[in-house]
C-alpha positions in Angstrom: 3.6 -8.0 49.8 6.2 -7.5 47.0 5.7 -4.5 44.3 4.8 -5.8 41.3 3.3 -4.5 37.8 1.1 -5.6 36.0 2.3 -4.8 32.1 3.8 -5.8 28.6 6.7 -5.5 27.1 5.8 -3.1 24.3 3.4 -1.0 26.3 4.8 2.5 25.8 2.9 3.7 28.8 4.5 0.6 31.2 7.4 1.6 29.9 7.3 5.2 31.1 6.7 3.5 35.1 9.6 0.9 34.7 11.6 3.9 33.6 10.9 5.6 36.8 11.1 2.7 39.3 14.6 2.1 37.8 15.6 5.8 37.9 14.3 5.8 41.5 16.0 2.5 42.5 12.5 0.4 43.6 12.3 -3.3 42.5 9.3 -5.0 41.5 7.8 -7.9 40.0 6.6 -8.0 36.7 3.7 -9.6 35.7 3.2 -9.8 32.1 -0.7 -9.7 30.6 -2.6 -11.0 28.3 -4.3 -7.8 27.3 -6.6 -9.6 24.8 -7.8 -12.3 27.2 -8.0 -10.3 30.4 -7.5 -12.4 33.5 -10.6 -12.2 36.4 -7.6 -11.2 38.7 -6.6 -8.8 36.2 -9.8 -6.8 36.1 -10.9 -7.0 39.6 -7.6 -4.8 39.8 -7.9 -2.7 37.2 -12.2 -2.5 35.9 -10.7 -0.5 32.8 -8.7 -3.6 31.9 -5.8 -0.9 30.6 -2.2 -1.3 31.6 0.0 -0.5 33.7 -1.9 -1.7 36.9 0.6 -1.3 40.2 0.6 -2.7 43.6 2.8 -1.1 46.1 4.4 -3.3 48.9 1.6 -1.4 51.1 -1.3 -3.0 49.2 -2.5 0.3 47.3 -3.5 -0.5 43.8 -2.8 2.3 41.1 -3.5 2.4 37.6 -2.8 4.9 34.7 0.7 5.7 33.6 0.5 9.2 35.1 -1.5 8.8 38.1 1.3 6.0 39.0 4.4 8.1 38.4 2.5 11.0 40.6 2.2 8.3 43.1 5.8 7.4 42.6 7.4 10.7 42.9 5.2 11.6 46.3 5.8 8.4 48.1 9.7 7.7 46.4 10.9 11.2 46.6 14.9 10.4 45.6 15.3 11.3 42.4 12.3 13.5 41.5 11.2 13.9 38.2 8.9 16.8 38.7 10.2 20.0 40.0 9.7 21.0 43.5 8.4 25.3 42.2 4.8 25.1 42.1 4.6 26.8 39.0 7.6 24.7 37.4 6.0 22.0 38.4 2.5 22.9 36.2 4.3 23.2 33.3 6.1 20.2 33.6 2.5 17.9 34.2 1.7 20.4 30.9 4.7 18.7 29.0 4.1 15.5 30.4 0.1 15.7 28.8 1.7 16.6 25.5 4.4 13.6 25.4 1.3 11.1 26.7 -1.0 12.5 23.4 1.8 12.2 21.5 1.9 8.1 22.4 -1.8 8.0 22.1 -1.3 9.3 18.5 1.6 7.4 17.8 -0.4 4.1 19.2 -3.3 4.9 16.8 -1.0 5.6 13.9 0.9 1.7 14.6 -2.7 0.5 14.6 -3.6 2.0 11.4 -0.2 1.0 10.1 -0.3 -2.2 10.6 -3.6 -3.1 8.4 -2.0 -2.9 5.6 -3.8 -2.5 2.1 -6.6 -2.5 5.2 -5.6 0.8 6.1 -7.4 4.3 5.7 -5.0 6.0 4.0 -7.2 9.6 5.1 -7.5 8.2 8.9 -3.7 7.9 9.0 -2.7 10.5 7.2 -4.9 12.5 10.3 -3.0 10.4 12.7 0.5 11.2 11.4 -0.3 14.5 11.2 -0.5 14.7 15.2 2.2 13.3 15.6 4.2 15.6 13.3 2.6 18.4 15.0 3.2 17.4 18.4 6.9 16.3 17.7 7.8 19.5 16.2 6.9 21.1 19.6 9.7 19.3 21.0 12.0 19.5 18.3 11.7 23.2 19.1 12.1 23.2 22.6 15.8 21.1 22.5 17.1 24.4 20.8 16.0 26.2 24.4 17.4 23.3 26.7 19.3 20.4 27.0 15.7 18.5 27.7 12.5 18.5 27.0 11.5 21.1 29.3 14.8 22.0 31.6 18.3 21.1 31.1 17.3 18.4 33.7 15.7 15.1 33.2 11.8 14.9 34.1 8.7 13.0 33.4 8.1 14.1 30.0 11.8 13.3 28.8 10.5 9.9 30.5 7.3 9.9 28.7 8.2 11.0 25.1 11.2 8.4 25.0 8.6 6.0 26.0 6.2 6.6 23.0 9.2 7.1 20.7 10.6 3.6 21.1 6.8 1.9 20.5 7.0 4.6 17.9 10.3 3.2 16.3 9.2 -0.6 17.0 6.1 -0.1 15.1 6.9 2.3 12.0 10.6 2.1 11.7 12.8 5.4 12.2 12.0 7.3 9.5 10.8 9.7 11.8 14.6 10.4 13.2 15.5 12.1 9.5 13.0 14.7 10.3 13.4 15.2 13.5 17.3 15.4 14.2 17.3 17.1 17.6 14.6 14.8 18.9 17.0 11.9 17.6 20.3 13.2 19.2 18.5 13.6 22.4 16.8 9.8 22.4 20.6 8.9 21.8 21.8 10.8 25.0 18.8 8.9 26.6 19.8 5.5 25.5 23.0 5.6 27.7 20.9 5.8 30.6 20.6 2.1 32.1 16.9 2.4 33.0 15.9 3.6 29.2 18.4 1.2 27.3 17.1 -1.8 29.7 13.3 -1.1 28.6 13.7 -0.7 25.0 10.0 -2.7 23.5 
């Protein structure tokens, strides 16, 4: 059985999984849905009809961003995004939690966006607010270390880059005049093959 994923192109939280199967070396087919007209097959695999949905070569079906990376790193341990210290390794799902609300808000602020003279101005105001909020934590913590948590590369570096280039495809990059660590950072990022190769 070949590897494959179930996702689309501009899915932030695909993204973070093709991010991580590159880093890691594994191929896989990709099978790009229709997330508006779920296919049968599609939701016998998945009963939440969300992407990402992936198959290993072994026949296990995984879906959820996080719960597939966890997968991931346990059964593909080269190149480990998570530390091996138990406690490092708390603080790092911790991160990655933050970086997948900040997509969530980002997502919900695109959606409001995008109505145009539709829009709730108060609704996205609340949305844009999170994100602010959120981003500032990390702005912070790139004037600790040379990532998001460590001055190495984990799963919320992988996660927040993820959510930042929906962000960017969706609302522009305003947001990179306000946050200018954040934006160097995304810059070092987009030399790496497997983040520059999944850009939405």
């Amino acid at each position: 059985m070949a590897r494959t994923l179930y996702y689309t192109p501009r899915s932030p939280y695909a993204r973070k999984v093709r991010i991580v199967m590159a880093e890691k070396n594994l191929s896989c087919t990709l099978i790009d849905t229709d997330v508006k007209q779920k296919s049968p097959e599609f939701l016998r695999l998945n009963p939440i009809g969300k992407i990402p949905v992936f198959i290993d070569e072994n026949g296990l079906i995984f879906w959820d961003s996080t719960l597939i990376v966890e997968y991931l790193e346990e059964t593909y341990p080269d190149s480990p995004f998570y530390p091996t210290n138990p406690l490092e390794r708390l603080r790092c799902k911790q991160g990655e939690e933050l970086a997948d609300s900040l997509t969530d808000a980002i997502v919900a602020l695109s959606y409001e966006v995008r109505k145009g003279t539709d829009a709730n101005a108060q609704v996205q105001a609340h949305h844009q607010q999170n994100v602010d909020r959120m981003m500032s934590v990390f702005e912070q913590q790139l004037s600790q270390a040379q990532y998001l948590l460590t001055n190495n590369l984990t799963i919320v570096d992988v996660a927040v880059i993820s959510g930042l280039g929906y962000y960017t495809l969706r609302c522009g990059d305003e947001w990179s005049r306000h946050f200018p660590a954040i934006a160097e950072w995304g810059d070092r990022l987009h030399q790496l093959p497997s983040i520059q190769s999944t850009i939405p």
